[in-house]
N, C-alpha and C positions, 0 to 999 in steps of 0.2 A: 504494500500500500504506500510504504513510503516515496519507493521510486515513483509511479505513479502522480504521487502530490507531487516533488520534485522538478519530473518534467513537465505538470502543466503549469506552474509556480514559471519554470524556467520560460515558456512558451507565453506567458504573462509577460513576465521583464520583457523579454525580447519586444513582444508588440506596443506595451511603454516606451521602449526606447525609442522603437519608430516613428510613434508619433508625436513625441516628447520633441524629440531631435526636427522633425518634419515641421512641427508651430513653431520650434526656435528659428529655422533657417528661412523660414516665409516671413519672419519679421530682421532678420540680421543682416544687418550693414555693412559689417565689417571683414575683412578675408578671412579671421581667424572665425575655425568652426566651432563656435559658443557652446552648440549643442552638444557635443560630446563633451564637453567642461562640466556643464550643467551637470549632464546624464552621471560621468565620472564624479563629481563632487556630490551630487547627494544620493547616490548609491553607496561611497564610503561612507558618508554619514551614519546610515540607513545600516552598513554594516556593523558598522560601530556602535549605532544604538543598540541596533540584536544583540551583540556580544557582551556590551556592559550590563543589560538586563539579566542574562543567562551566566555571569561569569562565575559566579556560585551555586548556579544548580549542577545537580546529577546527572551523569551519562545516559542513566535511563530513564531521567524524569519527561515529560510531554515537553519540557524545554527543547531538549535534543529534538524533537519532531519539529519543534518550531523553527531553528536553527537549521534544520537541514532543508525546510523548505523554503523557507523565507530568506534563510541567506544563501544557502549552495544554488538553489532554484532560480529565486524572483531575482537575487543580485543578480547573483550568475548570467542571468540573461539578461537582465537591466544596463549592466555596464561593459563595457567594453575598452580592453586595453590595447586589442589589437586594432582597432581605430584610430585611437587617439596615437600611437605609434606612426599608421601610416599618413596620418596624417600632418604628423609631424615633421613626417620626408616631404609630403607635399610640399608643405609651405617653408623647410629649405630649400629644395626647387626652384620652387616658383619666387618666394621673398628672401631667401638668402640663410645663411648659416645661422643666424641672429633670432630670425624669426622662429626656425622650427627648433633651437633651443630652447628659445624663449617661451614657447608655448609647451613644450614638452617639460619644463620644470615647473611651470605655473601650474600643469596639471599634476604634475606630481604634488607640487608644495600644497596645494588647496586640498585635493584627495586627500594626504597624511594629515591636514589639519582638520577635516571634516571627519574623519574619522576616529580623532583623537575626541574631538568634541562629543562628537556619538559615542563615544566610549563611556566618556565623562559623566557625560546626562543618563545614560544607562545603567550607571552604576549609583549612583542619585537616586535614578527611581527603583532599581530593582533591592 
């Protein structure tokens, strides 16, 4: 059952991201693709939250079910790091070494701190 929840959790994310990323790009102006920032930053968040909620439950409690769905699954298919990679080639390509650094650390830095925050707040509430 678990797989199951898993891949339709995962088959969720995915179809958020598309259209998560689809409304961000029909409004963005800019060359850098927001939308995979967005999608990457609060998907770690998101992870982060799951994780400080759960960081003292049991293996076998219903946490772990929730954990395995919501974050191996719904992330899982929420976010995307091989985007935000090739993306990162693009735009040093096309804007130069500067830019697809620059936006390949931005995602990094914002992910690690969104999900440091989700940690945070997770462990608060749980």
């Amino acid at each position: 059952m678990t797989t199951l929840l898993v891949a339709l959790a995962g088959g969720a994310g995915a179809l958020t991201r598309f259209l998560t990323d689809g409304a961000i790009a029909r409004r963005n102006r800019l060359r850098m693709p927001v939308g995979t920032v967005v999608i990457n930053v609060t998907g770690s968040f998101l992870l982060g939250l799951l994780t400080g909620l759960f960081a003292l439950s049991s293996a076998d409690s219903s946490g772990a079910m929730v954990k395995a769905v919501v974050g191996t699954g719904f992330c899982g298919g929420y976010t995307t790091f091989s985007t935000a990679s090739v993306e990162s080639m693009r735009l040093w390509l096309a804007e130069g070494r500067g830019a697809g650094i620059g936006y390949a650390a931005t995602t990094l830095v914002l992910g690690v701190a969104a999900a440091a925050a989700g940690m945070w707040i997770g462990r608060l509430l749980g």
